[in-house]
N, C-alpha and C positions, 0 to 999 in steps of 0.2 A: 504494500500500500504506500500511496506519497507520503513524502515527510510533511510536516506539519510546523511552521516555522512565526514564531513570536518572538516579538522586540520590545521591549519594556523601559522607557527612560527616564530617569525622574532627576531634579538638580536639585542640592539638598546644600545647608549651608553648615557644612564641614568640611574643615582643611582636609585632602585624600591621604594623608597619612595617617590619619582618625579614621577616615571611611575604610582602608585597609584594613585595619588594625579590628575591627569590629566585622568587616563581610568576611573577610579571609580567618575569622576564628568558626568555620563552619560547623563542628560540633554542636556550638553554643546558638548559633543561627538555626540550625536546623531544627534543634531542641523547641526552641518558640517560637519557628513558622508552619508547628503541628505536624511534621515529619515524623516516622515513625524510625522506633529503634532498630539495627541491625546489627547481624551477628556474620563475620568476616571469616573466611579460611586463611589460613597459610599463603603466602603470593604464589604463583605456578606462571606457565605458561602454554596457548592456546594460539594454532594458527601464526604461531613466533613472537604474541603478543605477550607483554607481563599483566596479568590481573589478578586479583582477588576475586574470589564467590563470596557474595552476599547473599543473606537470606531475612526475610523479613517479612510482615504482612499488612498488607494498604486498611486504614482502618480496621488494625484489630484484625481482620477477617480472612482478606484475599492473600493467598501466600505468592507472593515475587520471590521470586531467584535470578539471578542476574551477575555479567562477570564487571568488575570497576577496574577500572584502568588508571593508571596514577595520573593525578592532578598532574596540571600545565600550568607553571606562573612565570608573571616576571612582578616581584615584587612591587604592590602600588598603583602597577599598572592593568595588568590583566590577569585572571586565572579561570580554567577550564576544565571540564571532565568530561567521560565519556563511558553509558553505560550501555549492555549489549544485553539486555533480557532473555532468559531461557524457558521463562514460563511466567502467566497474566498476560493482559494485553498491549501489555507495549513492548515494541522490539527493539527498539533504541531511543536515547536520549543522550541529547549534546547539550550543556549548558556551560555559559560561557556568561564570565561578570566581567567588564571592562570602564576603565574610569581614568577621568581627563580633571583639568584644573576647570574651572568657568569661568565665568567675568565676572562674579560677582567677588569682592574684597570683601573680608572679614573683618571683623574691629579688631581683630590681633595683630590684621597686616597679613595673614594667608588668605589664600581663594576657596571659594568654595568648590564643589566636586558635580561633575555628570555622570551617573551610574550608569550602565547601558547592561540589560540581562539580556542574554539572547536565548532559547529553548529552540530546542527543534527534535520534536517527535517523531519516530516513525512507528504509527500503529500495525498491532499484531493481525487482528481483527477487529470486525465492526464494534466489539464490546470496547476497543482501544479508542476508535474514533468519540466514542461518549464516552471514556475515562478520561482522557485527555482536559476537555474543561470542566467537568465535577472534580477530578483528584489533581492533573496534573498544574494545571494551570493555578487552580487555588492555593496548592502550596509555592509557587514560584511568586506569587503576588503577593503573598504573606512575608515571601523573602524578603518583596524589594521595599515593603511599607518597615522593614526590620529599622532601619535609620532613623524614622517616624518616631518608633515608640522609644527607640533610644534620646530623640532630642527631648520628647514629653515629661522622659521616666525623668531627667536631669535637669528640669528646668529649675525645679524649687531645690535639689539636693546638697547636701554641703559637701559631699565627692561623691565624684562620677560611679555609678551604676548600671548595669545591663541589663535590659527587660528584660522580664521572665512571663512565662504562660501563666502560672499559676500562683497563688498564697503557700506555703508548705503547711504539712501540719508537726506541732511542737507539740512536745509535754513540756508544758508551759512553768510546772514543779520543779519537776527535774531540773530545767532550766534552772529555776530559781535560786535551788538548792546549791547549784554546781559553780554559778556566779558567786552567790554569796560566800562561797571556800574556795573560788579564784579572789575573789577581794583583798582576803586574806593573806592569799598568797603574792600578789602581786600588786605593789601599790599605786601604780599609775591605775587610777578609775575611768579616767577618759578613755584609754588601750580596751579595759577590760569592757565598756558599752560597746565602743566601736566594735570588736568581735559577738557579742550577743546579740546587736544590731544585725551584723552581717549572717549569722547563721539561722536569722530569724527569718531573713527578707530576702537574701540570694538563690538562686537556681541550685537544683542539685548538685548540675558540674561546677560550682564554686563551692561546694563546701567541703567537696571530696576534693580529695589527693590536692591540698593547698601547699602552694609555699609562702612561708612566710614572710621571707622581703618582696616579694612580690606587690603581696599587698600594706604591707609596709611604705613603699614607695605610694600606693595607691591611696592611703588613708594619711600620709605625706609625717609617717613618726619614726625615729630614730629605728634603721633595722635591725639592732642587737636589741631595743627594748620587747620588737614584736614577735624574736625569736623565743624571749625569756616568758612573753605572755605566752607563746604558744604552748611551750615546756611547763609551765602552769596547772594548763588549762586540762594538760594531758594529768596531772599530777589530782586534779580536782575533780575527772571525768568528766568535761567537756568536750575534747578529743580524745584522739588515738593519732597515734604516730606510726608511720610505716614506713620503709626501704623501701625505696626506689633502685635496683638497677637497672642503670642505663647503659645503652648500646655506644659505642667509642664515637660511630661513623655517624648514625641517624638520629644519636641524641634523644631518642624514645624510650622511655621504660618498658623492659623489655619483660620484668616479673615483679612482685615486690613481697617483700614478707615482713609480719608483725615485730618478728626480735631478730636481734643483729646474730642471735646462736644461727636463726636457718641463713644467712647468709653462704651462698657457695662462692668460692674463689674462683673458679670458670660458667661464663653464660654462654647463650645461643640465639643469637638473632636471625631470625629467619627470611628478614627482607635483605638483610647483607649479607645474608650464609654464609657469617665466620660466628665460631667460637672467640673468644677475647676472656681473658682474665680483667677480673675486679679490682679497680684503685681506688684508694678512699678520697683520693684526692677530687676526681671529678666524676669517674662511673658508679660509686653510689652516693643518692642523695636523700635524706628526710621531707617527706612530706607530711602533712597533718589532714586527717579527716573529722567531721563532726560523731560523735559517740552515737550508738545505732539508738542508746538508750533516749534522748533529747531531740532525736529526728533521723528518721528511716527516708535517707537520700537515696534516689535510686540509680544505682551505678552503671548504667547501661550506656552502651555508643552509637550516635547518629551520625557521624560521621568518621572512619577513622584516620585517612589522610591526607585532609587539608592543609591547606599553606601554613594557620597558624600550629600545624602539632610539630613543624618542621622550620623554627622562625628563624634559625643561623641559614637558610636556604633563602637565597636572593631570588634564583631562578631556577627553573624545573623545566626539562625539555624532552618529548617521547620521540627515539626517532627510529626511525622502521631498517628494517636491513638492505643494506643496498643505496640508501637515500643519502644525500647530502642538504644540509639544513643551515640557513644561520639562526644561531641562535642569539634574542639579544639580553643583554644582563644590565642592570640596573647601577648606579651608583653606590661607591663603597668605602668604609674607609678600614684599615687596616688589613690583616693578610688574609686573603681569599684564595680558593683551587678551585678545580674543577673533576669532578669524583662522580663516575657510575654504578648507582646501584647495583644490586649482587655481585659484580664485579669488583666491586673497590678500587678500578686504576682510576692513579691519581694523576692530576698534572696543575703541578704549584705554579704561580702567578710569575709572571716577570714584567714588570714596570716598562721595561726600556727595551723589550725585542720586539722585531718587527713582524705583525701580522701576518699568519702564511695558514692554509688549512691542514688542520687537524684530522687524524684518522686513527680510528680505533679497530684492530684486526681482530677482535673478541679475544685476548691477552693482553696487550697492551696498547700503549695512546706510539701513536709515532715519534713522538718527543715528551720529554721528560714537563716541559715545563712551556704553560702558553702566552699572550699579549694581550695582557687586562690591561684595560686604566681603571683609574678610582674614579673618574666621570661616567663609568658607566661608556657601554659601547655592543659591540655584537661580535661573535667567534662562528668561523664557518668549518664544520663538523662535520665529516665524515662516517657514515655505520657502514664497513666491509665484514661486519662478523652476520652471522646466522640466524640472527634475532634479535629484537626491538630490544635497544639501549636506551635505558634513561639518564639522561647527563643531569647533573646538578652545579649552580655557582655557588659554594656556599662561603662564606666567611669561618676561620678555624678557632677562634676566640672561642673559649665556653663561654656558658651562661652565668653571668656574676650573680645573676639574682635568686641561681640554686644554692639549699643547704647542705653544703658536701659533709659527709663523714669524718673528714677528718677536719673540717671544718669544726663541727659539736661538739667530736668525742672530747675537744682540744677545752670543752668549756668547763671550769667550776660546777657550774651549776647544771648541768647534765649531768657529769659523775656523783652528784650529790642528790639530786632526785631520782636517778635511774643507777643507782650501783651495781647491778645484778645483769644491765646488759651488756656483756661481753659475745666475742666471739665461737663457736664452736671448738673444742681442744684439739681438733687436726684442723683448722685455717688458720693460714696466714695470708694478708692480704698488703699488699705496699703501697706506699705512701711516697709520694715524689720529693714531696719538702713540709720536713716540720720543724720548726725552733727545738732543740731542746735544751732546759737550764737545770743545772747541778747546783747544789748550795753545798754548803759542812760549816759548824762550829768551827770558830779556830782555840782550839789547846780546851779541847770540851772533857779529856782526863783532868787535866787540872781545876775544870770544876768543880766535875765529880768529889776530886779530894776536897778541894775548898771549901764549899757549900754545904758538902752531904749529897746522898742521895737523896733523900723528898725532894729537899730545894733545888737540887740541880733538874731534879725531874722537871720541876713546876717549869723552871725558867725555861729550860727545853723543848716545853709544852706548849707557853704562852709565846716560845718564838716560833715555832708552827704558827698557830691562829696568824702572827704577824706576817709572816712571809704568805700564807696563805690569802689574807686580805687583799695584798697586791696584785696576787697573781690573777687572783679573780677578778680586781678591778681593770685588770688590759686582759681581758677574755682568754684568761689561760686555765689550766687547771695542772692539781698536783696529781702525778700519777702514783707515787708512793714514797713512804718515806724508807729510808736508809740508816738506820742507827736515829746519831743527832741529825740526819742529812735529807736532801728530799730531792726528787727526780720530777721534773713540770717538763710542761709542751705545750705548744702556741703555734699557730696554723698562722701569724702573721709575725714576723721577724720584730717588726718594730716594735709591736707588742710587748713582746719578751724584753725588749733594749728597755722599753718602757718602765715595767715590771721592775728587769733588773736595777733601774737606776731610784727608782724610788726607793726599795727597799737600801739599799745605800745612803739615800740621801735622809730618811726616815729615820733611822735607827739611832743617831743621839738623842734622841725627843722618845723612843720607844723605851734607850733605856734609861733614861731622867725618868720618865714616868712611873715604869715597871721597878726603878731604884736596882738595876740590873750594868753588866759590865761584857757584852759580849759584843763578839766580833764576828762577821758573816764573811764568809770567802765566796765568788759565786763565777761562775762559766757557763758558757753557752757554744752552739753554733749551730747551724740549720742544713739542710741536707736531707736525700731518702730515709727512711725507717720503714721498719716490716711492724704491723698492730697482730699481735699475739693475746691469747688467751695463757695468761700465766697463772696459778691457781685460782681459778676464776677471777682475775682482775685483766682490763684492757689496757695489756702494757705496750710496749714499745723495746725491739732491738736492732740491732745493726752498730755498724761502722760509725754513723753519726752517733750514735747514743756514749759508744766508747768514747769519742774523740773529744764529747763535752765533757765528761766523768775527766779525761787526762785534763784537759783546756782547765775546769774547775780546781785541780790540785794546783798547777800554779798560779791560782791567786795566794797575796798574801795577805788579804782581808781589807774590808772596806773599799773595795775596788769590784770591779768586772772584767774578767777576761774572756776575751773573743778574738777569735781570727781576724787578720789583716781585710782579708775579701769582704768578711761580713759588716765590718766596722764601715767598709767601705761604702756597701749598699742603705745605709740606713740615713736618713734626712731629718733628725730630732731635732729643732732650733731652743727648743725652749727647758735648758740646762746648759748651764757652764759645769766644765771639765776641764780637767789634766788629761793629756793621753801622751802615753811612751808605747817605742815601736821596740819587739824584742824578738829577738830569733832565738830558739826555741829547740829540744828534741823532749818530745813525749815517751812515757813509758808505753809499751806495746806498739810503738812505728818507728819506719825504718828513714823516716825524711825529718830533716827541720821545719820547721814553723814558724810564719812570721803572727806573732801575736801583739795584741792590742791590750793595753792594761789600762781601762777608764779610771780617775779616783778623783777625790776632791771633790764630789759631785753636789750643785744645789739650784735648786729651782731659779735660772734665770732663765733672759732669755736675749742670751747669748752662746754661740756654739763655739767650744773647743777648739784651742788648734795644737796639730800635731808636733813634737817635739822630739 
């Protein structure tokens, strides 16, 4: 039967980076233009094409089966899909959303946007020709008024919100219940509305598998505050927290499980057909969902891969065997490649070589590396392998606004509300870069004699709490202590410098107070680690762990020692210091070292110079 072909325009006064950002999150689109849920197989191939089977049913009722074909973008600008039906009345559907600046100026100083949807039907039978405007067209019209309820839903709002179809339902007690023992626990009261608010009135897919800075950013509050409420919340029964791994290549959570024990050290992504080991650095991340107890969110997918499940993806291009294509990619900044699916060959950016075509012989790209600009521009691409390639532009920056593993585990306050979750006792999983700081008493026998034992204890004890206050206050935590000695870690370098230089600078005033006489020796340095499960605690070893333990012993107290390199990378402005440069051989290595010895340390703000 003929295709069946509808144009939909509408001009909406949203800058198109707004319009992107809200059409291209198709999940959340489809959820509220009354689209029905479906359920996806494994990707394959048909006819040399790549698709997934879907399965679903048109109101409830009519069961469709249908193969989807990966989305088409160029970020911004357009995105497309392409479904081929196996059963119901329709035999194909092309739908294509494209969008331009208008003439109309915003009072930001941006334009506003022309949506243009395109549809084009091809009925199975006569039952298709009259499904077509009762089903098919009424949900494409639902799509395109989606902007509509979004400018409505945000007229009166104090931050931005995305329509939703429906009110949810709450146990409004529980609720009650669970806030008022978040209160408790967390003293920013505005944070804690702000989320009671949110899981009151958001869509289901917003309150499942959340991240925290996310919306952090979105509700515009400090994102270690809305991390600590979310860790709360979970502590109060509000949420639940979940493992995310995610896939290296497609950045997709690929499984996720409740505690860090089921974590495996190897996954399997099935749209990139590799296995890949687990980093805590960026392949797993925390996510938070709402408690089933306080709201039964229903976790089901309307869409599984649109532009926004895939937002490091600039552009997305299908191209058939045999064909040459250009493809164009959008504007960029920082380092971009170009990577086909289940394939994975790569071909890294180069600023400054001259445009020439690209071919992919189903193994490898012809050349290693292609002619991007960051203005954005087009690549002319070659498919000589056997079957449809799908090329990707994506940008290789992760996601800053995920909460990585080794990000958390590195917090105070996660080891302190969640003690018990560690790793499985056969995984080890690595870690690309973690701070880690060694302390020791200096001449802590000679307390012991001096004092006694009570009193040496005490003091012993109340210098724990002290050094522990710091390290929590620059988002570290203590992983264990050592005798009088204690082992910490910090997922951001400066941190730790931070950390360290307070407690230094701190400790006349700790022991004036405490009427105490002791001396802190401390080292650092950052570097890979392996996270182990050491008698049930989430420790930490490797080569860096040693080298700070060595680094640590040559302090001779009231100072900080760290490597040359590290000292280097770090940007503190606001402390005055002494620093001396010293070469160095450590016990258990076979090189020199050139080390850094911080001392004199006190709250200005003026920075150091080297001597």
């Amino acid at each position: 039967m003929k295709e069946k072909l509808y144009v939909f325009k509408r001009e909406y006064p949203v800058p198109r980076h707004k319009a992107w950002e809200l059409l291209a999150d198709t999940e959340h689109l489809n959820r509220v233009s009354g689209l029905f849920p479906v359920d996806f197989s494994d990707p394959a191939y048909k006819d040399q094409k790549l698709f997934r089977y879907a399965h679903a049913k048109a109101m409830g009722i009519v069961p469709l089966k249908w193969r989807e074909h990966p989305f088409e973008w160029v970020k911004e600008e357009v995105y497309s899909v392409e479904r081929h039906y196996e059963s119901g009345p329709i035999k194909l559907l092309l739908w294509e959303v494209a969008m331009q600046d208008s003439e109309i100026q915003l009072a930001d100083g941006n334009f506003g946007t022309i949506v243009t949807g395109t549809a084009r039907f091809t009925p199975a039978n006569v039952i298709g020709l009259a499904a077509i405007p009762l089903v098919g067209l009424k949900s494409i019209k639902e799509i395109m008024k989606y902007l509509d309820k979004y400018l409505a839903s945000n007229e009166h709002s104090n931050y931005e919100v995305l329509p939703e179809k429906s009110a949810p339902s709450i146990d409004k007690e529980r609720l009650k219940r669970a806030a008022d023992q978040l209160v408790i626990l967390h003293s920013q009261a505005d944070q804690t509305t702000q989320l009671c608010q949110h899981l009151q009135s958001a869509g289901d897919d917003e309150v499942l598998h959340m991240r925290p800075y996310v919306l952090a950013d979105k509700w515009q509050f400090p994102r270690k505050d809305i991390l600590k409420l979310f860790l709360h919340s979970v502590k109060a029964g509000l949420l639940q927290q979940e493992w995310h791994l995610m896939c290296p290549n497609c950045r997709v959570s690929k499984t996720s499980v409740s505690s860090m024990k089921d974590i495996k050290d190897q996954v399997h992504c099935d749209l990139c057909g590799v296995n890949y080991e687990i980093s805590f650095d960026q392949y797993i991340e925390m996510q938070f969902s709402v408690h089933p107890s306080i709201r039964k969110a229903s976790d089901q997918t309307f869409c599984l891969t649109g532009p926004a499940k895939s937002s490091h993806v600039l552009a997305q291009r299908r191209i058939a065997p045999g064909d040459q294509v250009i493809m164009q990619y959008p504007a960029a900044t920082g380092d971009t490649r170009i990577r086909l699916l289940k394939h994975n060959a790569v071909m890294t950016q180069n600023l400054s070589a001259e445009k020439e075509i690209y071919c992919f012989d189903g193994q490898n790209w012809s050349v290693q590396s292609a002619a991007v600009s960051h203005a954005g521009g087009d690549l002319t691409i070659v498919n000589q392998s056997n079957e449809e390639i799908i090329t990707v532009y994506e940008t290789t920056d992760w996601n800053d606004q995920a909460v990585t593993a080794a990000e958390i585990t590195s917090l105070q306050l996660y080891r302190d509300l969640f003690s018990s979750e560690v790793l499985s006792p056969d995984q080890q999983i690595g870690i690309q870069s973690m701070t880690v700081l060694f302390s020791d008493l200096k001449a802590s026998t000679a307390l012991y004699e001096a004092e006694g034992d009570a009193r040496a204890y005490h003091q012993v004890s109340e210098h724990f709490r002290y050094l522990k206050s710091h390290i929590k206050a620059h988002n570290g935590t203590i992983v264990k202590t050592i005798g009088d000695a204690i082992m910490a870690v910090f997922y951001h370098e400066e941190d730790a410098c931070r950390s360290a230089f307070d407690i230094q600078e701190g400790l006349a005033q700790f022991n004036h107070e405490q009427n105490m006489n002791l001396t802190i020796k401390l080292g650092l340095t950052t570097g890979p680690v392996i996270a182990v499960n050491a008698n049930d605690l989430l420790d930490y070893f490797g080569k860096t762990v040693n080298l700070a333990a060595r680094i640590q012993q040559k302090s001779q107290g009231n100072d900080v020692m760290m490597l040359s390199s590290d000292f280097e990378k770090i940007n503190i402005r606001d402390y005055q210091y002494n620093v001396t440069k010293e070469t160095v051989e450590l016990a258990g290595t076979s090189d020199t070292h050139q080390l850094i010895r911080v001392s004199d340390i006190s709250r200005q703000f003026v920075k150091g110079a080297i001597s």
